[in-house]
C-alpha positions in Angstrom: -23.5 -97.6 62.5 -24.2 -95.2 65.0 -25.5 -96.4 68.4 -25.3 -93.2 70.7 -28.7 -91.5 71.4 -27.4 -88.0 69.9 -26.5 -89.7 66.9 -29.4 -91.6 66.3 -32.0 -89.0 67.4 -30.4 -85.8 65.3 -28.2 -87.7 62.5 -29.9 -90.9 61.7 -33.1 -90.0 63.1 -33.9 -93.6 64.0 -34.7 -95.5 67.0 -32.4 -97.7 68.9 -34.7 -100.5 68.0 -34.7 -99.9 64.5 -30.8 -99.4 65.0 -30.7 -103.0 66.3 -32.3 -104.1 63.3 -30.5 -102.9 60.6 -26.9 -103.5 61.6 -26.8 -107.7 61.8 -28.8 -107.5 58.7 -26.2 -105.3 57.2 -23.3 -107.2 58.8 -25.2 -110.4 57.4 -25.4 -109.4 53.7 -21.7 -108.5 54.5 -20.8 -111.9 55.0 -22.7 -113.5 52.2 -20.9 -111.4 49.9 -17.6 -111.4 50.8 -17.9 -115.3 51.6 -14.7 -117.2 50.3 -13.1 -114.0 49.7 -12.7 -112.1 53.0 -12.6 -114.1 56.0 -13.0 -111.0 58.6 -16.5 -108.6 59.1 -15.6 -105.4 61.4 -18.5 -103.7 62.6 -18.2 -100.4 64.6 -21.1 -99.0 66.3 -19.8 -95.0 65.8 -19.4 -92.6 68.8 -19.6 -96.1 71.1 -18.1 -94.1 74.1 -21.1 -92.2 74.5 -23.0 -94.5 73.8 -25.8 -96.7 76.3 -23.8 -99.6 77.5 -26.7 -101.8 77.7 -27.8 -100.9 74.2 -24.3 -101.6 73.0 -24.0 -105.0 74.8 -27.3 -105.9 73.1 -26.1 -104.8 69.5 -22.6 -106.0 69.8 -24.6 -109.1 70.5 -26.7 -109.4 67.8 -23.8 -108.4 65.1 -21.6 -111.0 66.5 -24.4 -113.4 66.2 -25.0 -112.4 62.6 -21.1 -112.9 61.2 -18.8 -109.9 62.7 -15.6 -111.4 63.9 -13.9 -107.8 64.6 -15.8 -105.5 66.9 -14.5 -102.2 66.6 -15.4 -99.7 69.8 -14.6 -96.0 68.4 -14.4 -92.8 70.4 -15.4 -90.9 67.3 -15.5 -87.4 69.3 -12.2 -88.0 71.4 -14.3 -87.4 75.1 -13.4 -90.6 77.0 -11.1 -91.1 80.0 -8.6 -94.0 79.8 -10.2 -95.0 83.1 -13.1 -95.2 81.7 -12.4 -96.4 78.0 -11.0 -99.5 80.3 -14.0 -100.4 82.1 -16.1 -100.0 79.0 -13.8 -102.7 77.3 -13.8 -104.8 80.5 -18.1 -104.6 80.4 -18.1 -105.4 77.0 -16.0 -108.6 77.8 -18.5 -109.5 80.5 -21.5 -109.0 79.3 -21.7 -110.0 75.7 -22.1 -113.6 75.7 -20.7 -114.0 72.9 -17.3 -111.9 72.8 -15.1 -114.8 72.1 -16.0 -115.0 68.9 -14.8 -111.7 67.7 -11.6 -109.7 68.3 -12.1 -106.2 70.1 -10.4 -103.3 68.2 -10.7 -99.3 69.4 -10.3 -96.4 67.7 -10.2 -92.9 69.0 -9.3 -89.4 68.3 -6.6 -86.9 70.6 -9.4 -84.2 71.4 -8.4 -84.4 75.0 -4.7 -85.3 74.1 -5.4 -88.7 76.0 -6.7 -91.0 72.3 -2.8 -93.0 73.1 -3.2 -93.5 77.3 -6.9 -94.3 76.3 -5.9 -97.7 74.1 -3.0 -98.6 76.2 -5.7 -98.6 78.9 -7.9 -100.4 76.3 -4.8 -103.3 76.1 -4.5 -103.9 79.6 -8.1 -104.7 79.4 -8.4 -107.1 76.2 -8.1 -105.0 73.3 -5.9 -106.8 70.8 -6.6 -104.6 67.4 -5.7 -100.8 67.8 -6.5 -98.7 64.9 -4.3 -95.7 64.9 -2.4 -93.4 63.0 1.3 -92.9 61.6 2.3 -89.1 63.4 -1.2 -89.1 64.6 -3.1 -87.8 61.7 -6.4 -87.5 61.5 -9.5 -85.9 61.7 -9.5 -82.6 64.1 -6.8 -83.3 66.9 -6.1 -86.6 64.8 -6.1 -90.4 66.3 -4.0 -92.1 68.1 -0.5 -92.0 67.0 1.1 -95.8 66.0 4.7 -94.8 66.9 4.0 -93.9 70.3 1.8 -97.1 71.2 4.2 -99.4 69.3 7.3 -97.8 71.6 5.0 -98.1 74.4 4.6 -101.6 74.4 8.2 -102.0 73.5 9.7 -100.0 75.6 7.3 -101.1 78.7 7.1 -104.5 77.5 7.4 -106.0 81.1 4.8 -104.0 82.5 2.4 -105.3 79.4 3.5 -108.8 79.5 1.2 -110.4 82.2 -1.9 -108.5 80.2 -1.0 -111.2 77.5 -0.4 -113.9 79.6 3.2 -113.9 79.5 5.9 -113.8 81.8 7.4 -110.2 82.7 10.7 -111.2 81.4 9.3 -112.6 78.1 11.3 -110.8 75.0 8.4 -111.9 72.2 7.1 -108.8 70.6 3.5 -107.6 71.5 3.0 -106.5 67.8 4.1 -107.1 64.5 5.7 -103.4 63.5 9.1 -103.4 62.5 10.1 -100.5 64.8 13.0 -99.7 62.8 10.9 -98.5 60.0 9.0 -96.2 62.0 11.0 -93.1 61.6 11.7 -93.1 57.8 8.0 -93.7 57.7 7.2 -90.9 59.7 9.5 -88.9 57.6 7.5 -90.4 54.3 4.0 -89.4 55.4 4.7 -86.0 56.6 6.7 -85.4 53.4 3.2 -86.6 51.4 0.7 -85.2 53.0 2.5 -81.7 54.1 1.6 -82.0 57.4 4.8 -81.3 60.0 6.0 -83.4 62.6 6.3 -80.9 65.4 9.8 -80.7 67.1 9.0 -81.8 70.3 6.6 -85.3 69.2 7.4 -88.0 71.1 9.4 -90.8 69.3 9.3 -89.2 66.1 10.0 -85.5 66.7 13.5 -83.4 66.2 14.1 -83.0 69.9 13.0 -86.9 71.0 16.7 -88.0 71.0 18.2 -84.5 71.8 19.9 -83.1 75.0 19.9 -79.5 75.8 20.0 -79.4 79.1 23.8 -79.4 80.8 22.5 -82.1 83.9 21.0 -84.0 81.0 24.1 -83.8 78.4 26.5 -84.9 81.1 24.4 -87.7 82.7 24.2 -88.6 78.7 27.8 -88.4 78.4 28.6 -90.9 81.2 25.6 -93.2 80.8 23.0 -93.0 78.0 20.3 -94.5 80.6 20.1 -91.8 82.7 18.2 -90.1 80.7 17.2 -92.2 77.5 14.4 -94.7 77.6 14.8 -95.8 73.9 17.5 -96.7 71.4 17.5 -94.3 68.8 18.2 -97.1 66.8 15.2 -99.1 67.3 13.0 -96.6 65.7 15.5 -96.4 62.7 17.7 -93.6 63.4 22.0 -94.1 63.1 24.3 -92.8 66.2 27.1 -92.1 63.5 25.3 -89.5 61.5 28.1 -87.5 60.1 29.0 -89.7 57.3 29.4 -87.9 54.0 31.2 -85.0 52.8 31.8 -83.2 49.3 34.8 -85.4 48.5 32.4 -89.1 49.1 31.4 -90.7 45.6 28.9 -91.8 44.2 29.1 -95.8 45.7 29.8 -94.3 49.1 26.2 -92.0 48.6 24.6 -94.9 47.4 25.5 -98.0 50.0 24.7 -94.9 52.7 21.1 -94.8 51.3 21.0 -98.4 51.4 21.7 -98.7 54.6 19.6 -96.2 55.2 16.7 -98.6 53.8 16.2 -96.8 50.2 15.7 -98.7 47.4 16.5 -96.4 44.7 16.7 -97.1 40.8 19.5 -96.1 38.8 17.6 -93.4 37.6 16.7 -91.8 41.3 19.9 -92.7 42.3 21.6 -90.7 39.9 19.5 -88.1 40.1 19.6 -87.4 44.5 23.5 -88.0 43.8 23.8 -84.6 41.5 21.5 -82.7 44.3 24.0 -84.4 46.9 26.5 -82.7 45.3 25.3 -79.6 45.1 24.2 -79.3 48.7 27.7 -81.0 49.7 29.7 -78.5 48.1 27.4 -76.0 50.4 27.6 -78.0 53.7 30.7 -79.5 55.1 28.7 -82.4 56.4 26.1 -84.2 55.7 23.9 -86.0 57.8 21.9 -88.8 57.6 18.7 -86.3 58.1 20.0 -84.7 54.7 20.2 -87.4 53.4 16.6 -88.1 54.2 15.5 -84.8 52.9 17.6 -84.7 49.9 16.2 -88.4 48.9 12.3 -87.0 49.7 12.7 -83.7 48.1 14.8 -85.6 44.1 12.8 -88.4 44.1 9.4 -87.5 42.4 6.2 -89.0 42.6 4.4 -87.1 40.0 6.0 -85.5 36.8 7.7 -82.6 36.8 5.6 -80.4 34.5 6.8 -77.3 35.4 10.6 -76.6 36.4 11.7 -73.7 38.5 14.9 -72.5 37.0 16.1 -69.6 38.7 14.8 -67.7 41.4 15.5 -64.5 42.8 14.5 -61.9 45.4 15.5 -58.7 46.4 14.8 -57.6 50.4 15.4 -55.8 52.8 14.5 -53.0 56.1 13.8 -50.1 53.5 12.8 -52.1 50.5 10.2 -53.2 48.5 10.3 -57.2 48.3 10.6 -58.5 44.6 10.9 -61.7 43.2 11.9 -62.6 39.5 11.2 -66.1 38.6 11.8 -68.4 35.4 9.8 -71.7 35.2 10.1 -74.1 32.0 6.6 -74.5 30.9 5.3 -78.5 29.7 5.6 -77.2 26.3 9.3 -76.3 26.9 9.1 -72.7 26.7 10.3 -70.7 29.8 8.4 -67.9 31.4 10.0 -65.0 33.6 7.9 -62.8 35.9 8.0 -60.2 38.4 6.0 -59.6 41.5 6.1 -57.8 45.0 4.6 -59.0 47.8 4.7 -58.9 52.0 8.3 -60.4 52.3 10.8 -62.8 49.2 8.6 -65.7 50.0 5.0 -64.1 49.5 6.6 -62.0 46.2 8.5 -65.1 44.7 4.5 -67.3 45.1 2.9 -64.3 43.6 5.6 -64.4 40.4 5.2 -68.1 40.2 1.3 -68.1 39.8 1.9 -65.5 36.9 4.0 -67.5 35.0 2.1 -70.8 35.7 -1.4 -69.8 36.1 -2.9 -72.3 37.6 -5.7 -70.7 40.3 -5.4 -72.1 43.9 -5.3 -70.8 47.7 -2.3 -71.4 49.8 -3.3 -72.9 52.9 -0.5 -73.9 54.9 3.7 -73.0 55.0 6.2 -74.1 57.2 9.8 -74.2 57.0 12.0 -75.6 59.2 15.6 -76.9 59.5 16.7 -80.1 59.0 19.5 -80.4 60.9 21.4 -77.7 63.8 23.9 -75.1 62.2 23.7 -72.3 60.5 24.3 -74.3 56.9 21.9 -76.6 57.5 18.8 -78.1 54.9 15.9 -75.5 54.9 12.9 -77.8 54.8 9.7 -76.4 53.4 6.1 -77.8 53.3 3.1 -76.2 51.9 -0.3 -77.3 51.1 -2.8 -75.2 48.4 -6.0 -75.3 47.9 -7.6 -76.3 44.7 -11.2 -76.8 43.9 -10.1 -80.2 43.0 -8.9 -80.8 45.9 -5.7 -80.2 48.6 -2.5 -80.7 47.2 1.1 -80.6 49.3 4.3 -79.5 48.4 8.0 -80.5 49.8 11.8 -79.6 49.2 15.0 -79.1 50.9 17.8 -76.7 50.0 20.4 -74.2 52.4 18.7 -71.6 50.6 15.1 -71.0 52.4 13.7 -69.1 49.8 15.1 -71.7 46.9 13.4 -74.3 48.8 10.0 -72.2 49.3 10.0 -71.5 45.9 10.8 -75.2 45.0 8.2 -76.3 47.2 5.5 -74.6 45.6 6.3 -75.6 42.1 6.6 -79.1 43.8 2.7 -78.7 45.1 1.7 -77.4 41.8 3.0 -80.3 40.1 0.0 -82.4 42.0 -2.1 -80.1 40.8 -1.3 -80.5 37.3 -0.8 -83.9 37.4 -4.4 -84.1 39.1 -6.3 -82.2 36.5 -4.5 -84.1 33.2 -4.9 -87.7 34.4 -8.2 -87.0 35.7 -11.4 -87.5 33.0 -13.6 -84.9 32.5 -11.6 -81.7 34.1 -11.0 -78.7 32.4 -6.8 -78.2 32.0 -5.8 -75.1 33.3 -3.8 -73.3 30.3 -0.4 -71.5 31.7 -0.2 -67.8 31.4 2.1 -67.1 27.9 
């Protein structure tokens, strides 16, 4: 519940006393409810860091009083100062009697590109929950990103020790996250949600490990502290990369993946093994990034309603661009269509939304490459717009405009899926 006085004078259009009020009682009827089945209540009074600090004592107070045993302190508009974030966690901790009761927990969005300085700040000072985000998603600039703070406090665990009461030299964990997950898992939500990790991202980017600088490759080269921080391999990523080639089988593919943490069935294992293949005999090695983007782009998590079989495009200084397409309908059939457009990519979407005809507004494309080379994995991401909703799209090939094209079939998938497995909504009906 709101508790800042431009919230509660323009949104809720109540007073602060009124405020005060209503949120133990709400907190209260929480607690009865969820008695015997949910042990912890979170309340967060919303844009907190613009908030009265005397008025927030007093309701912090009250809700604490009346059952919350998580207090959450959000900066819902991303406009405090880790300075200042800190001393609002430290007044909080002296001047609500009843603190002790409750854990304290922040969230905060990256409007100022400070939401991961601000909780560390918030840590130092008593915060023990930090709600946050894996890549930094989120709403506008996005929150706090979870890789970043979990590396923090790994990699400066000494300096955050004594802020837990520990020794500096203590080698306990500050938090629970299994950092060697975090970069397949950064890899598995930008893949879902079609949102890019940008190449320079800290911990999780393309360049994070990478040297291009000669002072930096040779200091690399005759000691990997001079200028790394971090081991690669606590975040999940391999040194030996270059593992498989066109001539490695099928067990070879598969213990790779495992170690690579996939649990594939026989089924999805058989069926990244044929694309591995087929990109193998293409590239003369293959990376444990392909691998990643080979095993996101075969395995499917919706049906594959429509099936792109052939693509092509003709381009050039002088030419019209033209795209011929074939899909394979649900019924079986296949459709082929021609379109021009701007450039191969626009033409080839064009054809594909004649021969599939379901109505929807491209919103975002990227494309970028896997690995360095000039054979490496084209990765393309794109997100379309349907009045149902926004749906993402993701696949891999050496071919950029195979993968474009492959992408957006990919995205239109979700969309079909969406509309036939939800009640109630019209099915679109595929152009004949």
């Amino acid at each position: 519940m709101a508790t800042s006085d431009i919230h509660l004078q323009h949104k809720l259009r109540k007073t602060r006393q009124e405020v005060l009020e209503i949120a133990p009682t709400m907190v209260a009827y929480a607690k009865e409810k969820l008695a015997g089945r949910c042990a912890d209540v979170e309340f967060s009074p919303e844009d907190a860091t613009r908030s009265d600090p005397e008025f927030l004592y007093q309701i912090l107070t009250a809700v604490i009083a009346a059952g919350a045993t998580t207090i959450n302190i959000p900066d819902t508009v991303g406009y405090i100062m880790p300075e200042e974030f800190g001393a609002l966690i430290r007044g909080i901790r002296a001047n609500v009697p009843n603190i002790d009761q409750a854990v304290i927990s922040v969230h905060g969005h990256d409007d100022l590109g400070v939401g991961v300085a601000n909780f560390l700040e918030c840590v130092k000072n008593g915060a023990r929950q930090l709600e946050c985000t894996i890549n930094g998603i989120g709403e506008r600039a996005g929150n706090a990103a979870l890789e970043e703070l979990v590396m923090a406090l790994h990699v400066r665990r000494s300096y955050f020790n004594p802020y837990f009461g520990r020794p500096l030299d203590s080698t306990e964990p500050l938090c629970r996250i299994q950092t060697q997950e975090i970069y397949r898992t950064s890899r598995l939500v930008s893949n879902l949600t079609g949102m890019l990790v940008q190449p320079n991202k800290a911990i999780v980017g393309a360049n994070a490990f990478a040297h291009e600088s000669g002072i930096h490759q040779d200091g690399v080269l005759k000691n990997r502290l001079t200028y790394e921080i971090m081991d690669a391999r606590s975040i999940g990523l391999t040194d030996n990369q270059i593992v498989l080639g066109k001539l490695s089988g099928r067990n070879a593919f598969g213990t790779r993946l495992r170690e690579l943490g996939y649990d594939l069935s026989e089924q999805e294992l058989n069926q990244a093994f044929v694309r591995f293949k087929e990109i193998a005999d293409k590239k003369k090695e293959i990376t444990d990034l392909d691998l990643a983007a080979i095993v996101g782009d075969e395995i499917r998590y919706v049906p594959e309603a429509y099936k792109l079989e052939r693509v092509q495009v003709g381009c050039g200084s002088s030419e019209i661009p033209t795209a011929t397409v074939t899909v394979r309908l649900p019924d079986g059939r296949e459709v082929t269509e021609v379109a021009i457009g701007t450039g191969p990519v626009d033409a080839a979407y064009k054809a594909l939304d004649k021969a599939i005809g379901l109505p929807n507004e491209l919103l975002e494309y990227a494309v970028q490459s896997v690995t360095a080379g000039i054979d490496a994995l084209g990765e393309v991401t794109v997100r379309l717009r349907h009045e149902t909703g926004v749906f993402s799209g993701h696949a891999a090939s050496t071919d950029v405009i195979v993968s474009s094209a492959q992408a957006y079939v990919d995205a239109l998938n979700r969309l079909h899926y969406s509309l036939t497995t939800t009640p109630n909504r019209v099915k679109a009906q595929p152009v004949a």
